[in-house]
NUDRENTI-533219 format. One record per residue: z, x, y of N, C-alpha, C, CB in turn; residue number from 0. Coordinates in Angstrom, 3 decimals, decimal comma. Glycine has a CB too. Example, Ala and Ser with C-alpha at 12.3 -4.5 7.8 and 13.67 -1.06 7.14 Angstrom:
2
{n.c3 7,800 | n.c1 13,190 | n.c2 -5,690 | ca.c3 7,800 | ca.c1 12,300 | ca.c2 -4,500 | c.c3 7,800 | c.c1 13,200 | c.c2 -3,300 | cb.c3 9,046 | cb.c1 11,308 | cb.c2 -4,473 | n 0}
{n.c3 7,080 | n.c1 12,850 | n.c2 -2,250 | ca.c3 7,140 | ca.c1 13,670 | ca.c2 -1,060 | c.c3 7,870 | c.c1 12,900 | c.c2 0,030 | cb.c3 5,725 | cb.c1 14,084 | cb.c2 -0,598 | n 1}
END
This chain:
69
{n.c3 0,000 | n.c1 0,838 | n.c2 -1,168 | ca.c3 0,000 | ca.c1 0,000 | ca.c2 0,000 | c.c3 0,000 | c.c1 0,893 | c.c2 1,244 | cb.c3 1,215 | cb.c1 -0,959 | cb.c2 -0,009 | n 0}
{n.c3 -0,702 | n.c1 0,235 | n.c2 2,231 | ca.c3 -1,068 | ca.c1 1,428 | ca.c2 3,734 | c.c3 -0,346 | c.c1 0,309 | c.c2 4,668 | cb.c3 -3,297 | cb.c1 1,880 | cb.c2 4,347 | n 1}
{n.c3 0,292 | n.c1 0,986 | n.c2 5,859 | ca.c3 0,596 | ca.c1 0,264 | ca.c2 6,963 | c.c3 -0,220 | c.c1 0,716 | c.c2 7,848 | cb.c3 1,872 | cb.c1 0,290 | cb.c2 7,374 | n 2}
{n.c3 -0,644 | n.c1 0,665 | n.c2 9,179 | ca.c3 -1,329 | ca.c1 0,985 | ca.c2 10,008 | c.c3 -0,306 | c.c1 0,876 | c.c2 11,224 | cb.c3 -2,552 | cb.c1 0,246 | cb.c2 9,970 | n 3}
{n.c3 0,024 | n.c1 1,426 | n.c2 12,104 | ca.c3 1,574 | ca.c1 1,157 | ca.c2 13,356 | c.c3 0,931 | c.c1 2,230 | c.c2 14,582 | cb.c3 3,777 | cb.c1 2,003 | cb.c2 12,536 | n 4}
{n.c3 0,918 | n.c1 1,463 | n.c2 15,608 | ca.c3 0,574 | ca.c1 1,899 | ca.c2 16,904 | c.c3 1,519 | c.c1 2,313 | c.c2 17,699 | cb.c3 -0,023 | cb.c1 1,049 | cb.c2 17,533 | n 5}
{n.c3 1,749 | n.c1 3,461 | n.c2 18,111 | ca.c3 2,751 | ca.c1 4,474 | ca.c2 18,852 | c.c3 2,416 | c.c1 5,005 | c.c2 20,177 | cb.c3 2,948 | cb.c1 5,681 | cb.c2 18,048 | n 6}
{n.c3 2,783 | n.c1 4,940 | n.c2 20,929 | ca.c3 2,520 | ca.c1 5,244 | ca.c2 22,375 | c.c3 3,340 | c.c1 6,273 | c.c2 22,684 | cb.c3 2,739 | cb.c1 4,121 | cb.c2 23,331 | n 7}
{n.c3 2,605 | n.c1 7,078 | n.c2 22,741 | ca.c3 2,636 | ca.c1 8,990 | ca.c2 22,732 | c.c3 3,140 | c.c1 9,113 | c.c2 24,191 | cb.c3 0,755 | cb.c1 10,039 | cb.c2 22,497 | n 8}
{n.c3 3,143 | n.c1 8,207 | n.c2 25,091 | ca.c3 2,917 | ca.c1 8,438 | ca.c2 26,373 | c.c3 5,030 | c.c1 8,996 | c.c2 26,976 | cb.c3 1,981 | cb.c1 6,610 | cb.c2 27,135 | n 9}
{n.c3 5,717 | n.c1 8,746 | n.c2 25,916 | ca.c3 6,664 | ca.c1 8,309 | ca.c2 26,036 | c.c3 7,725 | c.c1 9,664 | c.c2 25,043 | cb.c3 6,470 | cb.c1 6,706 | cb.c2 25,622 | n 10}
{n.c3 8,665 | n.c1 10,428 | n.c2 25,016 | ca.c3 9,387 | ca.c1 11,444 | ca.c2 24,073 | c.c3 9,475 | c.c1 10,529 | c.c2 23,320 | cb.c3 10,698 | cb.c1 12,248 | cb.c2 24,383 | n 11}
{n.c3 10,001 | n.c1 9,691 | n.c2 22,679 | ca.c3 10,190 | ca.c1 8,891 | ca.c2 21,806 | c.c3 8,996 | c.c1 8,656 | c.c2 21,139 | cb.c3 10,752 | cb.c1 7,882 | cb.c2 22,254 | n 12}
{n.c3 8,046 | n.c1 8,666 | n.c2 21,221 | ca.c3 6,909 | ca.c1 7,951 | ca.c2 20,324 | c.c3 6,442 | c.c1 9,827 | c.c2 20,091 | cb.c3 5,438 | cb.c1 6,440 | cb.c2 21,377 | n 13}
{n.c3 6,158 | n.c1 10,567 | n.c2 21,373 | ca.c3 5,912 | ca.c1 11,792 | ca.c2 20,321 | c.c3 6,994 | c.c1 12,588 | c.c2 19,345 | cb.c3 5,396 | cb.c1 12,861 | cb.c2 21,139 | n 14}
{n.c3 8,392 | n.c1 12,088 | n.c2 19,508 | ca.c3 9,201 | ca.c1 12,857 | ca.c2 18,120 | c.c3 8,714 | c.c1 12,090 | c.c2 17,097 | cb.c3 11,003 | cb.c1 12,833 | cb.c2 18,027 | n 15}
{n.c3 8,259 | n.c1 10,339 | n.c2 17,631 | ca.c3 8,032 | ca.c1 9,554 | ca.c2 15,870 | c.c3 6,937 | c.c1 10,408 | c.c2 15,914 | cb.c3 7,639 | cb.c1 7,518 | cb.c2 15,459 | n 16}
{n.c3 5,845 | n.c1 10,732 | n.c2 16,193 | ca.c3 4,544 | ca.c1 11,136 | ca.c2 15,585 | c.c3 4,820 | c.c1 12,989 | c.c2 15,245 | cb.c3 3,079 | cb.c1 10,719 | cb.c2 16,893 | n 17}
{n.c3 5,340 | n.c1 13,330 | n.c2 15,422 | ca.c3 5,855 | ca.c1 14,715 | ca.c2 15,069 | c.c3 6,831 | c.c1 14,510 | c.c2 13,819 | cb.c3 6,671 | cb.c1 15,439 | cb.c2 16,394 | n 18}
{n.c3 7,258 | n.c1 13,430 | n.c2 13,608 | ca.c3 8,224 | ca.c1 13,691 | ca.c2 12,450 | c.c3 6,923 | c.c1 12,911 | c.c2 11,134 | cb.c3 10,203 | cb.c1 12,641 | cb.c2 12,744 | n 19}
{n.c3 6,107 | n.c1 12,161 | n.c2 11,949 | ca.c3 5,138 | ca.c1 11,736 | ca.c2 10,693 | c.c3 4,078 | c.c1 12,487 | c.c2 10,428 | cb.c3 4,545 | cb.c1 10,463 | cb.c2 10,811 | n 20}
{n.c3 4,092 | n.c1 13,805 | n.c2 11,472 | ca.c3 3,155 | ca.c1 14,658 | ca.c2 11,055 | c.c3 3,481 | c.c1 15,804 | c.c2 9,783 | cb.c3 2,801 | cb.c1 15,297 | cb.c2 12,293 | n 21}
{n.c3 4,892 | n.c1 15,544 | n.c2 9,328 | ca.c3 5,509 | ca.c1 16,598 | ca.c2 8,840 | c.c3 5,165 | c.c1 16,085 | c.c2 7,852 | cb.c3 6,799 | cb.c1 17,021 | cb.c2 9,070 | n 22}
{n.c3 4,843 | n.c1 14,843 | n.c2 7,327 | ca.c3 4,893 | ca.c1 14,375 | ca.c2 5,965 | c.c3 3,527 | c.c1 14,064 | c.c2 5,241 | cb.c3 5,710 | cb.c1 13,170 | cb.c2 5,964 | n 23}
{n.c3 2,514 | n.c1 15,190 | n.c2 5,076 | ca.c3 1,343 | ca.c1 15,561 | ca.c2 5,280 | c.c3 0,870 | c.c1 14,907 | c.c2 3,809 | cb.c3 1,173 | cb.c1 17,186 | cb.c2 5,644 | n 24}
{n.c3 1,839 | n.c1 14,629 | n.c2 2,749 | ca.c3 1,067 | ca.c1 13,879 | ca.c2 1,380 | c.c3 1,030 | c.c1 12,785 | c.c2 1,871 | cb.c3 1,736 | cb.c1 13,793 | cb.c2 -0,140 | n 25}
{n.c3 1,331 | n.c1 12,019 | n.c2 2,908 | ca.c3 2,073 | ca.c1 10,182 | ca.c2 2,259 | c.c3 1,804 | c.c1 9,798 | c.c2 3,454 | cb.c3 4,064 | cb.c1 9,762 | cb.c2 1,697 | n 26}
{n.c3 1,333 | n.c1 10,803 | n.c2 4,567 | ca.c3 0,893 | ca.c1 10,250 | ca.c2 6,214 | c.c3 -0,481 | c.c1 10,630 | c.c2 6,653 | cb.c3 1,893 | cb.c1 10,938 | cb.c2 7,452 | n 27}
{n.c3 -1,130 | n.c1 10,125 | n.c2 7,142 | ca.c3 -2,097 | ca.c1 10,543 | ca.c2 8,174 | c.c3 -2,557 | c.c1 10,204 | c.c2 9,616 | cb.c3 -2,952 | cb.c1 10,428 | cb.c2 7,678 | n 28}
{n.c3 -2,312 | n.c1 10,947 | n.c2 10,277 | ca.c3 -2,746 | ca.c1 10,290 | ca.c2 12,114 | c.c3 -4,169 | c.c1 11,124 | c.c2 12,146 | cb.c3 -1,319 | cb.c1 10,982 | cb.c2 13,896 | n 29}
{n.c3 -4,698 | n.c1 9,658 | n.c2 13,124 | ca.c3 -5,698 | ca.c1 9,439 | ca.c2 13,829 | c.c3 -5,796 | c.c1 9,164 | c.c2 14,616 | cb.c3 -6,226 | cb.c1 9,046 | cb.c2 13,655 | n 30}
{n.c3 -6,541 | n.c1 10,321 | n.c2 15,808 | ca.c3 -5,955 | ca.c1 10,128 | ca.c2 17,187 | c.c3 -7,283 | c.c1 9,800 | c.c2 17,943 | cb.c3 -5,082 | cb.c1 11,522 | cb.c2 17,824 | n 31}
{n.c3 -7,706 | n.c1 8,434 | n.c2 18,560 | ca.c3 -8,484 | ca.c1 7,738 | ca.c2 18,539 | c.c3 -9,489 | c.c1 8,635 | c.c2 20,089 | cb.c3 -7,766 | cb.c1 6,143 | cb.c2 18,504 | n 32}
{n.c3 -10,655 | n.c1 8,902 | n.c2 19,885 | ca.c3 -11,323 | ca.c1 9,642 | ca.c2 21,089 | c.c3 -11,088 | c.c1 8,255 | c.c2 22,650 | cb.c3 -13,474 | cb.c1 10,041 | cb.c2 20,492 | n 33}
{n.c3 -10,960 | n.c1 9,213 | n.c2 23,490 | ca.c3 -10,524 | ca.c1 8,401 | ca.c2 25,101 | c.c3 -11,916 | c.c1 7,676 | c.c2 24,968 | cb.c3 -10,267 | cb.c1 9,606 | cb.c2 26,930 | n 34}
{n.c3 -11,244 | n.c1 6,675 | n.c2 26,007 | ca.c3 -12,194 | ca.c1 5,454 | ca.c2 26,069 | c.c3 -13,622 | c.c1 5,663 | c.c2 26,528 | cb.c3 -11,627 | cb.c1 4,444 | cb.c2 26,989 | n 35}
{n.c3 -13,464 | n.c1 6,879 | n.c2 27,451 | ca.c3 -15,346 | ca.c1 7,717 | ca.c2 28,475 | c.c3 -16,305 | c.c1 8,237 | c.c2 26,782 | cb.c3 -14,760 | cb.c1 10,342 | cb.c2 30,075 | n 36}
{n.c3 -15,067 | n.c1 8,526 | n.c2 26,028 | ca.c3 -16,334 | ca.c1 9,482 | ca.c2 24,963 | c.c3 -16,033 | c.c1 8,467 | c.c2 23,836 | cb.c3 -15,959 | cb.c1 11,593 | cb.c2 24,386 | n 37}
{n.c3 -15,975 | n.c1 7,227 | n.c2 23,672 | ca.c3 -15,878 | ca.c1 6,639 | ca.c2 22,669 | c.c3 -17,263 | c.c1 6,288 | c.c2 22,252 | cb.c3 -15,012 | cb.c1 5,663 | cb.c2 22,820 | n 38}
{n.c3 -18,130 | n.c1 5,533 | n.c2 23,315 | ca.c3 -19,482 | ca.c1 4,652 | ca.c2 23,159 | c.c3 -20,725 | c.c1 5,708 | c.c2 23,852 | cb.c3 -19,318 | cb.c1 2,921 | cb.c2 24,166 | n 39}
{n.c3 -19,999 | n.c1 7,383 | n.c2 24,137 | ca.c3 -21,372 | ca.c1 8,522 | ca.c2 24,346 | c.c3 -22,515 | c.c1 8,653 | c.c2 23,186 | cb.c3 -20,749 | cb.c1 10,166 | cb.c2 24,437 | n 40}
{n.c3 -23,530 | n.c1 9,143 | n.c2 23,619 | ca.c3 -24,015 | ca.c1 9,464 | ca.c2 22,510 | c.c3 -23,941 | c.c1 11,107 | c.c2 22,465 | cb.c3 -25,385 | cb.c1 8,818 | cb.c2 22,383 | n 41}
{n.c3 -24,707 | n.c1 11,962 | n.c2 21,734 | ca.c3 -24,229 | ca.c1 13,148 | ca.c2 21,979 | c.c3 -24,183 | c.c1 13,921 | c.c2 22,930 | cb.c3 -24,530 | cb.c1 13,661 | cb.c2 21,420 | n 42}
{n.c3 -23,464 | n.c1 14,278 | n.c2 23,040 | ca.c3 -23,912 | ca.c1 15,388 | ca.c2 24,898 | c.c3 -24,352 | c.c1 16,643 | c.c2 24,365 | cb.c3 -22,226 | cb.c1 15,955 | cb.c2 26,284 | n 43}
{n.c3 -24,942 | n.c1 17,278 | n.c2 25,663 | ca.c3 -25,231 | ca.c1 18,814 | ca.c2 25,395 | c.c3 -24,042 | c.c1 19,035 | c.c2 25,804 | cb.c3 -26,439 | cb.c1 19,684 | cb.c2 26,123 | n 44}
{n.c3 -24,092 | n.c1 20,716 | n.c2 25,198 | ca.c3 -22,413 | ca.c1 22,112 | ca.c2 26,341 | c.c3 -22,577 | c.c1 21,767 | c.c2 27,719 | cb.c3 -22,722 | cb.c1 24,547 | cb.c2 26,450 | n 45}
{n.c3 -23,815 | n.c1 21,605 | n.c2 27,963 | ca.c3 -23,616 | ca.c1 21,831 | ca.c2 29,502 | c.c3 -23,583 | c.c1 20,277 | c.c2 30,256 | cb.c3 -25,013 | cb.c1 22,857 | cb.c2 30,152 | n 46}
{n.c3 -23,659 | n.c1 19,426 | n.c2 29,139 | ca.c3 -22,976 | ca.c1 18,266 | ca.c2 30,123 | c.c3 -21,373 | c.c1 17,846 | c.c2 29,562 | cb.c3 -24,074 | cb.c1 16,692 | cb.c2 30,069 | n 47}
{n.c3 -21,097 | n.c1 18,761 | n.c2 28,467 | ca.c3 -19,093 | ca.c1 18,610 | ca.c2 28,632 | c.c3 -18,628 | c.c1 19,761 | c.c2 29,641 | cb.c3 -18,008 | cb.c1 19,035 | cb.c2 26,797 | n 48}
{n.c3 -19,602 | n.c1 21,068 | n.c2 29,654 | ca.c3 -18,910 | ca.c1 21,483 | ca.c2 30,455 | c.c3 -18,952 | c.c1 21,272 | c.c2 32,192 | cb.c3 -19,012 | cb.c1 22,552 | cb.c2 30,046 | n 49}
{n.c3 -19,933 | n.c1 20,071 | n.c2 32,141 | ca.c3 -20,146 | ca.c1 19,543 | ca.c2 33,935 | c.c3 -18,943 | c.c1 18,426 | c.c2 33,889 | cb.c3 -22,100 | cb.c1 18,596 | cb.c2 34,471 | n 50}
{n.c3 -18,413 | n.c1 18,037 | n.c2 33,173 | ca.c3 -17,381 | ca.c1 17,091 | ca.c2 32,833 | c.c3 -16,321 | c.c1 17,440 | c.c2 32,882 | cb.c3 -17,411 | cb.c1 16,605 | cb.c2 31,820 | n 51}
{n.c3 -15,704 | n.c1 19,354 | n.c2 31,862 | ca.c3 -14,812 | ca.c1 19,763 | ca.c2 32,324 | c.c3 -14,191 | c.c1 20,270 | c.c2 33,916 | cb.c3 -14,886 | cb.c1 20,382 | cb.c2 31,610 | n 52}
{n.c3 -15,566 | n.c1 20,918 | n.c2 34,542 | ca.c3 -14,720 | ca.c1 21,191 | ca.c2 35,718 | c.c3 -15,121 | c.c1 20,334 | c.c2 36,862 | cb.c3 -14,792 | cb.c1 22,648 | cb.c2 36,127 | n 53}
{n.c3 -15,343 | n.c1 18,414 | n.c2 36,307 | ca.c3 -15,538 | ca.c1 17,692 | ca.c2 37,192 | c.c3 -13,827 | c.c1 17,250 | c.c2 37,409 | cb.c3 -16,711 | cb.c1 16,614 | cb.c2 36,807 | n 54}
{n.c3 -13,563 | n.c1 17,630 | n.c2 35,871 | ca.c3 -11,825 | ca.c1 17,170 | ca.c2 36,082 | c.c3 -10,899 | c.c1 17,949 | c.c2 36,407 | cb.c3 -11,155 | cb.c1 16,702 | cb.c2 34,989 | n 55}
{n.c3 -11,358 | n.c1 19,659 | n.c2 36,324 | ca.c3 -10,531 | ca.c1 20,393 | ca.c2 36,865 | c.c3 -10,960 | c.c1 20,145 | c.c2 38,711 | cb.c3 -10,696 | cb.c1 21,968 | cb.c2 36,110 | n 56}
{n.c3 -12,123 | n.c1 20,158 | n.c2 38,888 | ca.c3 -11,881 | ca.c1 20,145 | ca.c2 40,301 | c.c3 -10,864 | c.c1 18,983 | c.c2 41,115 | cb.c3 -13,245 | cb.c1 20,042 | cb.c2 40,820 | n 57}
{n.c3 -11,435 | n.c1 17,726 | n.c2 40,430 | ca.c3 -10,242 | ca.c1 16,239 | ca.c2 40,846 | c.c3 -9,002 | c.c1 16,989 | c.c2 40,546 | cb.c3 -10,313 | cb.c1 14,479 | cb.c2 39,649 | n 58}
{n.c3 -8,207 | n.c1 17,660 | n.c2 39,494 | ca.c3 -7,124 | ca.c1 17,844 | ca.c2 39,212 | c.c3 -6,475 | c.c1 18,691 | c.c2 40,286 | cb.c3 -7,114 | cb.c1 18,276 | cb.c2 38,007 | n 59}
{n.c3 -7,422 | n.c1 19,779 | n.c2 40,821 | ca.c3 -6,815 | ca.c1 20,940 | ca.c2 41,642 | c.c3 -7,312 | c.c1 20,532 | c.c2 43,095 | cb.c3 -7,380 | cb.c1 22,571 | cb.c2 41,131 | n 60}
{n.c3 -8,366 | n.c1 19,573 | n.c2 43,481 | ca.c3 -8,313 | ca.c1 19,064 | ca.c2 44,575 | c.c3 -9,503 | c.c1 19,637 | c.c2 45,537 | cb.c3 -6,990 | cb.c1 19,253 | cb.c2 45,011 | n 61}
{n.c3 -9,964 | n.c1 20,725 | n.c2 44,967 | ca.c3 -11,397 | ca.c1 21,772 | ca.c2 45,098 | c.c3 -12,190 | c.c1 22,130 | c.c2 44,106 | cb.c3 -11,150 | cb.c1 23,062 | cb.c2 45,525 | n 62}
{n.c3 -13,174 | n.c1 22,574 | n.c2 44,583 | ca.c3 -14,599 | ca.c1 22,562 | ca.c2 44,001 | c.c3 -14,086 | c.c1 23,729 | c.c2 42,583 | cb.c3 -16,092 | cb.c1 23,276 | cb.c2 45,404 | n 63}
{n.c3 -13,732 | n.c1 23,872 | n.c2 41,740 | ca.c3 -13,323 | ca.c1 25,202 | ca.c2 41,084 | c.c3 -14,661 | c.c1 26,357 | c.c2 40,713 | cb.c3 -12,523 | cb.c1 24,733 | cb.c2 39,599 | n 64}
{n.c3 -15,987 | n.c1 25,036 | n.c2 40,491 | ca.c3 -17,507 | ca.c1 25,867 | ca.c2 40,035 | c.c3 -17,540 | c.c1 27,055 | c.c2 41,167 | cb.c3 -19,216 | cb.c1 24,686 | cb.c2 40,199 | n 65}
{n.c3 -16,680 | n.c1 27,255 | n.c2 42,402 | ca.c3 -16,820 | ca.c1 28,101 | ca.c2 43,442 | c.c3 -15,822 | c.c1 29,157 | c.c2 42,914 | cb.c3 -16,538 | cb.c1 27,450 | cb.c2 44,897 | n 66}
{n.c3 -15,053 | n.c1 29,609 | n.c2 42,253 | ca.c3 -14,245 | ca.c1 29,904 | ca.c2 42,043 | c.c3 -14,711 | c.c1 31,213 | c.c2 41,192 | cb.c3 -13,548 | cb.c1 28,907 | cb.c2 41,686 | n 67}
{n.c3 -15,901 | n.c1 30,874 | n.c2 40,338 | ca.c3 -16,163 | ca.c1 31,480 | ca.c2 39,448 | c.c3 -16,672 | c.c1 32,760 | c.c2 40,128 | cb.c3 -16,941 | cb.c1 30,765 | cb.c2 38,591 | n 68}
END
């Protein structure tokens, strides 16, 4: 018999449960579902994840970072 149980990682509590069910590697398995932008992509090239990565490092740091290089 399988259960299936939805855990919200977002929270210490839900990542010690998923850290303590990662330990139990015969009798568990997680599946950690791709974010909602790359769920319905079709394949990308490198160079359009990596126009993606430093579209989010730049939002993250607040400047252009491709200048950086």
């Amino acid at each position: 018999m399988e259960v299936i149980a939805r855990i919200n990682i977002d929270s210490p509590t839900g990542r010690k449960l998923v850290h303590e069910i990662e330990k139990h590697k015969k009798v568990a398995e997680i599946e950690y579902p791709l974010p909602e932008e790359l769920q319905n992509c079709t394949a990308l090239s490198h160079n359009e994840v990596w126009n993606k990565v430093w579209d989010k490092l730049s939002n993250h740091y607040g400047l252009d970072v491709r200048k950086l290089r």
